[in-house]
C-alpha positions in Angstrom: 0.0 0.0 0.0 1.2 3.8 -0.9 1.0 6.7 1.1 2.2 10.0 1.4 5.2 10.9 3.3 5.5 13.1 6.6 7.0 16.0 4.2 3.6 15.5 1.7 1.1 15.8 4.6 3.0 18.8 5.8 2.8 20.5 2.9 -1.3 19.6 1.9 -1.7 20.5 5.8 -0.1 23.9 5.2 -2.0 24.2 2.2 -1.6 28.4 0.9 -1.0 29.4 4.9 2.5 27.8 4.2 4.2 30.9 5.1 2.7 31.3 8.5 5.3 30.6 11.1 4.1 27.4 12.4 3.7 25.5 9.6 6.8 27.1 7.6 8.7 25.4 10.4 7.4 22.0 10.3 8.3 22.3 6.4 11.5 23.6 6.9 12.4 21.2 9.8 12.8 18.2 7.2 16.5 16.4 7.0 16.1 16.4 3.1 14.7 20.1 3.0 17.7 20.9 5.6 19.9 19.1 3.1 19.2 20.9 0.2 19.9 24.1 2.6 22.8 22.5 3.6 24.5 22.1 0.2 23.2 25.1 -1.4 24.8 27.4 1.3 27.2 25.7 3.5 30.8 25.2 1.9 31.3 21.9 4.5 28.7 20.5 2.5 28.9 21.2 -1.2 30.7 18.3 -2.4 28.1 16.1 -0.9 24.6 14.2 -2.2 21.8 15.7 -0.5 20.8 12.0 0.3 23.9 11.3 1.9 23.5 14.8 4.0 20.1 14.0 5.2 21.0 10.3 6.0 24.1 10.7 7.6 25.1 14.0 8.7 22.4 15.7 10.1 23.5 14.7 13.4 20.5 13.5 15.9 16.9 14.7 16.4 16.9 18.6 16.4 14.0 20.5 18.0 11.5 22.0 16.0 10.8 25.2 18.7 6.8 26.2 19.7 7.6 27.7 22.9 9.6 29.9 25.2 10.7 28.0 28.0 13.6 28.6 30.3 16.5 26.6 29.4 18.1 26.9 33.1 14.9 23.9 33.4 16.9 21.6 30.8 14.2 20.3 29.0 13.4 9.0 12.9 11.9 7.6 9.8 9.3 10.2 9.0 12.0 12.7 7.9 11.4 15.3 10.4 14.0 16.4 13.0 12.9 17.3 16.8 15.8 17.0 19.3 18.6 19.5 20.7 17.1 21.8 22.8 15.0 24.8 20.6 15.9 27.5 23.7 18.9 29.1 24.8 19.1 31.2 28.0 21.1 32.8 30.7 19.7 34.8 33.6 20.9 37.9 32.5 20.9 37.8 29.1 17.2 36.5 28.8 15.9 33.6 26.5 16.0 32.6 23.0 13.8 30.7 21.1 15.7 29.5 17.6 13.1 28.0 15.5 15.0 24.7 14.8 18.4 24.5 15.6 20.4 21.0 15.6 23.8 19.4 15.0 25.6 18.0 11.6 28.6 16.4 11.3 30.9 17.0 8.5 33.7 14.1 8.0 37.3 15.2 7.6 40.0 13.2 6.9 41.9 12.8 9.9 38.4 13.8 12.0 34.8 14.5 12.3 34.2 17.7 12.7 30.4 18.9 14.4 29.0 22.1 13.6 25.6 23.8 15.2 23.3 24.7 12.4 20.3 27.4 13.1 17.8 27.8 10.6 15.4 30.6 11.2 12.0 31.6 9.2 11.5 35.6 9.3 8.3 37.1 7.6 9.2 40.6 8.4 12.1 41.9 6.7 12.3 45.3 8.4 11.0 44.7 12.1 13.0 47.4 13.2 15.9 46.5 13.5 18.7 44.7 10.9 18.1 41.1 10.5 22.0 40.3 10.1 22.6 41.9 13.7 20.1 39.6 14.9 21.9 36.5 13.1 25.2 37.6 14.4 23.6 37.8 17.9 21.9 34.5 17.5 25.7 32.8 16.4 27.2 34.5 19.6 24.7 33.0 21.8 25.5 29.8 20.3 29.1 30.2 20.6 28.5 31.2 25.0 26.0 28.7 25.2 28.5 25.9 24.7 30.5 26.8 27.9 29.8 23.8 30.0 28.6 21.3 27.5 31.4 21.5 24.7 33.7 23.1 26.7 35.2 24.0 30.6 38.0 26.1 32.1 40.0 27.9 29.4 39.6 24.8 26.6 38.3 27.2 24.2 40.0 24.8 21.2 37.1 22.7 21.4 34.2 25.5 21.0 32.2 24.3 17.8 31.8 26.8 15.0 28.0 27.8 14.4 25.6 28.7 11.5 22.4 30.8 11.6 20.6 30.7 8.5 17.6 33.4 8.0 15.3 32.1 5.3 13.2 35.5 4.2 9.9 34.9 1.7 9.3 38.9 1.5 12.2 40.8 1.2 12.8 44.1 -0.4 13.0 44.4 -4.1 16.6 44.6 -4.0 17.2 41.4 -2.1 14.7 39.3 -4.1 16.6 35.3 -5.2 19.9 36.3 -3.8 21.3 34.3 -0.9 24.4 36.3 1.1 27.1 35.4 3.7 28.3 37.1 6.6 31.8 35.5 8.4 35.0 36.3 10.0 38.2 36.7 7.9 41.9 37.4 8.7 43.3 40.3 7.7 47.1 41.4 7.5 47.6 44.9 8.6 51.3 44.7 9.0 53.4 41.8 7.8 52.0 38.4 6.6 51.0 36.1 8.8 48.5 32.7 8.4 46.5 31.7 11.5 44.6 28.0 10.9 40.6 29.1 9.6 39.4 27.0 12.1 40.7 29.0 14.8 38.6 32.1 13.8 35.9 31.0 11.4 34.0 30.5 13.9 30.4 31.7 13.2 28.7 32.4 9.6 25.0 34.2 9.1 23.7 33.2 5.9 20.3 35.4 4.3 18.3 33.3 1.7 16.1 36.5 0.2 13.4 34.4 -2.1 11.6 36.5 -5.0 9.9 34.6 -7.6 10.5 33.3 -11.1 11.7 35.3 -14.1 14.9 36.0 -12.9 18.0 34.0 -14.0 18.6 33.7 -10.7 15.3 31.4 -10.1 17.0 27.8 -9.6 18.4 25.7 -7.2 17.4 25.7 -3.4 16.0 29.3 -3.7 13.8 28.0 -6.2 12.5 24.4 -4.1 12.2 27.5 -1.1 9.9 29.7 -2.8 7.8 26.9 -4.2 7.2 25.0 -0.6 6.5 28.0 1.1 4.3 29.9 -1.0 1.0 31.1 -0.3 0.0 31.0 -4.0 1.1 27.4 -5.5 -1.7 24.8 -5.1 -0.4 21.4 -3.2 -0.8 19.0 -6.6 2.0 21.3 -7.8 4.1 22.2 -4.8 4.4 18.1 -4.7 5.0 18.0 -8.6 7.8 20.8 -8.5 9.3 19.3 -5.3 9.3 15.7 -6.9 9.9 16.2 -10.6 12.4 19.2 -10.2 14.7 18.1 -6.7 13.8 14.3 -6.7 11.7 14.8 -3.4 9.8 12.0 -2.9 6.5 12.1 -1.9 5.7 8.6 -1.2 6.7 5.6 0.4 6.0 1.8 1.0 3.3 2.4 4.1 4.9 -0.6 6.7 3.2 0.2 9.5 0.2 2.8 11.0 1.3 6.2 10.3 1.1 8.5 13.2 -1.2 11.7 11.9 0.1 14.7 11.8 -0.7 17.4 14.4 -3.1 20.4 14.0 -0.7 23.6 12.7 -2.2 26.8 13.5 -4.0 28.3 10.6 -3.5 31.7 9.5 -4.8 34.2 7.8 -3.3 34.5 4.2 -2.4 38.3 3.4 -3.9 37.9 -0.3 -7.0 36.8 1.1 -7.3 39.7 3.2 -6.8 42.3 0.6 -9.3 40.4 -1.7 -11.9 40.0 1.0 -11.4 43.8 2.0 -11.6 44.8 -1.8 -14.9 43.3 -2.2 -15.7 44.5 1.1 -15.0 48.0 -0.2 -17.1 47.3 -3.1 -20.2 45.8 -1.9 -20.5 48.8 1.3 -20.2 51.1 -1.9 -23.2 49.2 -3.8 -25.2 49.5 -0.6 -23.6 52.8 0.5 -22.7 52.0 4.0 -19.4 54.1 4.5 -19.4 53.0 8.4 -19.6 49.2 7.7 -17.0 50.2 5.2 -14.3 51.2 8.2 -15.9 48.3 10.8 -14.8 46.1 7.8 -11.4 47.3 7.6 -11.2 47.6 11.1 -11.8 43.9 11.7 -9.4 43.2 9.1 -6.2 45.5 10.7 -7.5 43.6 14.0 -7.8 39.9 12.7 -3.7 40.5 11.5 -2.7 42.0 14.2 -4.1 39.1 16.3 -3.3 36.3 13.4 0.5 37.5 12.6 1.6 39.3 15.7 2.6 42.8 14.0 1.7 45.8 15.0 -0.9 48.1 13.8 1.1 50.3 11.5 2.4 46.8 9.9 -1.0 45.4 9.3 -2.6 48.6 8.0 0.4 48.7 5.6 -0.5 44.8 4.2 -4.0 46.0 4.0 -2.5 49.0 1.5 -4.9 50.9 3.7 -4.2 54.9 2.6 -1.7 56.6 4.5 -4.5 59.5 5.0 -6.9 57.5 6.8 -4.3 55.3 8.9 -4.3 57.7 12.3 -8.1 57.7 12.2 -8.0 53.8 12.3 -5.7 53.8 14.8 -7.7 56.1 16.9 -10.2 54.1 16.9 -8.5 51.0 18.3 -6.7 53.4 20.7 -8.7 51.7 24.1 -10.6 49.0 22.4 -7.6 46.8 21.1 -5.3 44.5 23.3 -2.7 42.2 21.7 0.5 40.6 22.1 4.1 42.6 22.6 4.4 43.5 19.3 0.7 44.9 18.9 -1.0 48.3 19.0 -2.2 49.6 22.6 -3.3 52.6 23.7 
C-alpha cells in the first residue's frame, strides 16, 4: 500500500498558509529540506549528495521550537528532526527561542568535525531593527552557550563553530533570489602572517532572500524554497515541483500505521485579506454603507494583528490601507484593542 510521506502531509496540511510561522517550520524542519539548505549554502557541505547529508550527517533529532521556556529547566523515519534543545538562555541575558536548531557532522580526513546549524524563518524583513545583527547575535549565543557542555576552564580549542541561516519569503525588491554570507576573515595589517581558519571561522549568518521566477537567478534551493513556502502554489503542484524538479519524494511503502500529523495553526493568508477587504469595499459602496466600510477594515487590521503578531502600522500597511486614513483607524483601536508585545495599545 502507498502513502504519502511526513514532508507531503505537511505540505497539503499547510496548504496556501505555508508561510505562517508554524507550519513554515514543520516544512522547513525536514533532514532532506535541511539538506538541500545545507548544500546550497554551507561550503562543509557542497561536495556532498543531498541524500547522503540527510541520511548521515544531520546529526541526531533537532528541535523544531513552539515555545519559550527557560533553558536553566533543561528540557526518525518520518524525515522530520525534533531533538537538541529549541531555547537558549542565561539569567541575565534572557531567553532565546531559535526556531529549529540541531547538529551536523561533517567528515574530515583525519576527523569529524560537528558544527551547530540554526535555521530561522522571518516574515518581516524590516522589524525594526537589521536582521544580520540579529543572526550575528543568534551565532554569539550559540558560541557562550557551549561553555559547559562542549567546553570547561579555558579549553576554548574545542568550541564548535555555528551557522544561523535566516530564510526570508518577503524581502525588499533589492534582495529578491539572492542568498548572502556574513563571516569572520583574517586580515594582515602589518606583515603576513597565516593563523589556521578553524581557529577564527568561527560563526557564519547566511540570508536566503526568495523572490519569484523570471529571474536567472530562479533555480536551485531558492527556487524548491519559494515553491514550498508559497502562499499561492496549489499542493498537486508544490508536490510536482518538489518531486519532478529536486527528486523529493512524496511517497513511500506504508509498513506500519502512520502516526497523523498534528493540527498547525491556521492563518490568515495576506492575499486573502486584501481580496476580502476589496470586495468588502465594493459591496459597502453598492449599498452605500461608508461606516460598515471602516468596521470592515477595522476587523481586518485587528484579525492580523491578532493572526501574525505585527503591530498596527504593519498590518494597516498589508492592507494598502491609505496613509491618510491610517491615524483615524488607529484612533479608533486606541482603548478597544489589546494584543501581544508587538501589537498596538493605547
Amino acid at each position: 500500500m502507498i502513502t504519502e510521506n511526513m514532508l507531503a502531509r505537511n505540505i497539503a496540511s499547510a496548504g496556501k498558509n505555508a508561510s505562517y510561522d508554524a507550519a513554515c517550520k514543520r516544512l522547513l524542519a525536514n533532514k532532506t529540506i535541511l539538506a538541500w539548505i545545507m548544500k546550497s549554502c554551507l561550503e562543509e557541505y557542497r561536495d556532498f549528495d543531498v541524500n547522503e547529508i540527510a541520511e548521515q550527517y544531520i546529526e541526531g533529532t533537532p528541535q523544531v521550537a513552539q515555545m519559550e521556556l527557560n533553558p536553566d529547566e533543561k528540557a526518525g523515519e518520518s524525515g522530520q528532526i525534533r531533538g537538541m534543545n529549541a531555547e537558549d538562555s542565561t539569567i541575565r541575558e534572557g531567553t532565546i527561542a531559535y526556531d529549529i536548531r540541531f547538529w551536523a557532522v561533517v567528515p574530515k580526513k583525519e576527523e569529524v568535525i560537528r558544527l551547530i546549524i540554526n535555521i530561522e524563518a522571518q516574515n518581516d524583513f524590516y522589524p525594526g531593527y537589521p536582521l544580520t545583527k540579529r543572526g550575528i547575535y543568534y551565532c554569539s549565543r550559540m558560541i557562550s552557550s557551549q561553555y559547559g557542555t562542549e567546553f570547561i576552564e579555558a579549553h576554548y580549542e574545542k568550541i564548535k563553530k555555528v551557522y544561523s541561516i535566516w530564510i526570508c519569503p518577503h524581502p525588499p525588491k533589492s534582495r529578491e533570489n539572492t542568498i548572502t554570507r556574513y563571516f569572520m576573515q583574517e586580515e594582515n595589517l602589518i606583515g603576513k602572517v597565516l593563523e589556521k581558519r578553524e581557529n577564527y571561522d568561527l560563526m557564519t549568518v547566511i540570508m536566503i532572500c526568495l523572490g519569484h521566477s523570471g529571474s536567472d537567478r530562479y533555480e536551485g534551493i531558492l527556487k524548491l524554497l519559494d515553491v514550498l513556502l508559497s502562499s499561492e502554489k496549489e499542493v498537486g503542484e508544490k508536490k510536482k515541483i518538489l518531486q519532478e524538479d529536486f527528486d523529493i519524494r512524496m511517497t513511500k511503502a506504508l509498513e506500519s500505521e502512520v502516526s497523523i500529523m498534528c493540527n498547525l495553526s491556521k492563518g490568515i493568508e495576506e492575499s486573502g485579506i486584501k481580496k476580502g477587504i476589496k470586495e468588502g469595499i465594493k459591496e459597502g459602496i453598492k449599498e452605500g454603507i461608508k461606516e460598515g466600510i471602516k468596521e470592515g477594515v477595522l476587523s481586518s487590521i485587528k484579525n492580523l494583528m491578532e493572526s501574525m503578531g505585527w503591530s498596527v502600522e504593519q498590518a494597516m500597511e498589508a492592507l494598502k490601507v491609505p496613509k491618510s486614513e491610517r491615524q483615524q483607524y488607529a484612533n479608533m483601536l486606541a482603548g478597544v484593542w489589546e494584543g501581544n508585545s508587538n501589537s498596538y495599545k493605547s
